[in-house]
N, C-alpha and C positions, 0 to 999 in steps of 0.2 A: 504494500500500500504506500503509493509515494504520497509525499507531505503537502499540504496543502497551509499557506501562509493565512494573514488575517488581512481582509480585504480580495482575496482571491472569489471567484464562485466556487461552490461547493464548503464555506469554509466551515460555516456554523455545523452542518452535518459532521464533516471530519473532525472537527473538536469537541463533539458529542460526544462519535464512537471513542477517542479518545481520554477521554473522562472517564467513562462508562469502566472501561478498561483498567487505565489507573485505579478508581476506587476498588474496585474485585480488588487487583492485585494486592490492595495495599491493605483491605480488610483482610483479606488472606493469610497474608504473611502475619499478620497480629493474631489473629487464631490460630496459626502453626506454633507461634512464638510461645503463647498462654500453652497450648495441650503440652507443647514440648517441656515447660515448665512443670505443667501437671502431672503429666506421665511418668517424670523423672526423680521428682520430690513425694510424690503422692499427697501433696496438697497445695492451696491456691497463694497463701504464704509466702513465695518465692522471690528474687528477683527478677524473674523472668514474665512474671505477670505487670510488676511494676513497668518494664520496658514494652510491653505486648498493651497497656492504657493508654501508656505515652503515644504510643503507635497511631493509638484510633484519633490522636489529634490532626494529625495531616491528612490521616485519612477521613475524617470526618468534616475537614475544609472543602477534600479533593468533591465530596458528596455535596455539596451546596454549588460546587461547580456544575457538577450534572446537574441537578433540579435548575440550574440558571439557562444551560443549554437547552435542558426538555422544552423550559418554556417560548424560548426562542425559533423564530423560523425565518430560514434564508429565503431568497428569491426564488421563485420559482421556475421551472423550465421553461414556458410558455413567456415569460417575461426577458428570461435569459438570452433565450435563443434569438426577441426582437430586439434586444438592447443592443447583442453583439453585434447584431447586421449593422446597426447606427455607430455605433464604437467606430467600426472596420473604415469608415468614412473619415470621421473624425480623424483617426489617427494617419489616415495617408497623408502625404508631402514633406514628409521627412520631420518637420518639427512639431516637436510635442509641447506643446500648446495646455492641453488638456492633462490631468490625471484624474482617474477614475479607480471605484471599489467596489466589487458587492459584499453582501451578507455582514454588514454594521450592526452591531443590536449596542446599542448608546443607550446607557441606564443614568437614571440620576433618582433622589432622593421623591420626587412625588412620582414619576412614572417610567418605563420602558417605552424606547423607538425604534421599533425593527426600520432598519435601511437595506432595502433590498438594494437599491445600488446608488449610487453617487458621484459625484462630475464637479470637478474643483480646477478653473479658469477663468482667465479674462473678467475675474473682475468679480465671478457668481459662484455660487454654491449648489446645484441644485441633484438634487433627489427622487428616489421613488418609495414610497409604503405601499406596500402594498394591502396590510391591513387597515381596516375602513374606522374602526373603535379607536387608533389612534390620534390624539388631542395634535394636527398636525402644527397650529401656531406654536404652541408651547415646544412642541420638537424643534422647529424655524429660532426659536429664541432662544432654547437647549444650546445649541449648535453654533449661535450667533454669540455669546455669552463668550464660552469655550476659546472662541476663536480670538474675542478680544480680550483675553485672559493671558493668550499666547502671543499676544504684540500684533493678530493678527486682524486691520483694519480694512475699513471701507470693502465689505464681502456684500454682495446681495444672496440670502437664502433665503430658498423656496423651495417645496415640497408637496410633492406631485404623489394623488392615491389613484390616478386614474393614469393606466399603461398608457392608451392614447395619446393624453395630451403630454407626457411625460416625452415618449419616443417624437412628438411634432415639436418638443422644445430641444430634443439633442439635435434633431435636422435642422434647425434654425439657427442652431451656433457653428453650424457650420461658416456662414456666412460676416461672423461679426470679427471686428480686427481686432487685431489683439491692444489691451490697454501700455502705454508706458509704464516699463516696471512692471511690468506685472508676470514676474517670476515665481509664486508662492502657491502655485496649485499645489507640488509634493509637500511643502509644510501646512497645507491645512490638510490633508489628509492624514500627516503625520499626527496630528493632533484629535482627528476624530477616530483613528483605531489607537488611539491612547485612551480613550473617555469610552471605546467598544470594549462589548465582552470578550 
């Protein structure tokens, strides 16, 4: 199974199954740990249980990492496969202009914002949700906050829950020039898979 980065598609699935995995292991080993301790001494007494409790503290973080990822959902195919057609566009003529992410899930203290995918240039910010229940200004202000937190000003963000008009705004930046100075698409993306799960 090769690795799959944050910001890539497919990432939130791949660091699922990787969680998932992690915690077994590591509850595991701490139950091997404790019996082996039991086994050996014939009671719970031991030092081997002290180290086998300790255990369940990482692995009991590793477990709130899953339940984070359960809740979480990437882009989905049908949105992936239209995005990339437009990407493919975007990114011809040699200069990279544009940086772009999918599967962002950006938590903050009153809610979660799944980002199915995201486009950091010239000047804008903008997004897809693809879930409908998310509060999408507060995600826009989430993001906008964040950004000028990191030195990072004068962004326009917006966020798109409808594919359509989502895909008729990457087509349209096709056409727009690029801003003076305006080199800081990979630092604000740096900055929104810093504040992603």
């Amino acid at each position: 199974m090769h690795r799959i980065s944050k910001g890539e598609y497919g990432y939130i699935a791949y660091a699922r199954r990787m969680a998932v995995i992690r915690t077994v292991v590591m509850f595991v080993l701490c139950l091997s740990v404790f019996a082996i301790g039991y086994l050996t001494t014939g009671t719970r007494k031991n030092l081997l249980t002290i180290v086998a409790v300790l255990g369940c503290l990482p692995a009991s973080k590793s477990l709130v990492n899953v339940i984070m990822f359960i809740r979480a959902h990437g882009c989905s195919a049908d949105a992936h496969e239209r995005i990339a057609g437009v990407m493919d566009t975007l990114h011809q003529g040699g200069e990279q202009i544009y940086a772009d992410a999918y599967d962002l899930y950006l938590t903050s203290y009153q809610s979660n914002y799944p980002i199915s995918h995201i486009i950091a240039g010239r000047g804008m910010v903008t997004g897809l949700c693809e879930t409908p229940e998310t509060d999408v200004p507060a995600c826009e202000k989430h993001i906008d906050e964040h950004l000028k937190a990191d030195g990072i000003k004068d962004r326009t963000v917006k966020i798109y829950t409808d594919i359509d008009k989502y895909t008729s705004r990457l087509k349209a930046m096709t056409g727009l020039e690029a801003r003076d100075g305006d080199t800081g698409a990979t630092a604000v993306l740096a900055t929104l898979k810093a504040i992603s799960l």
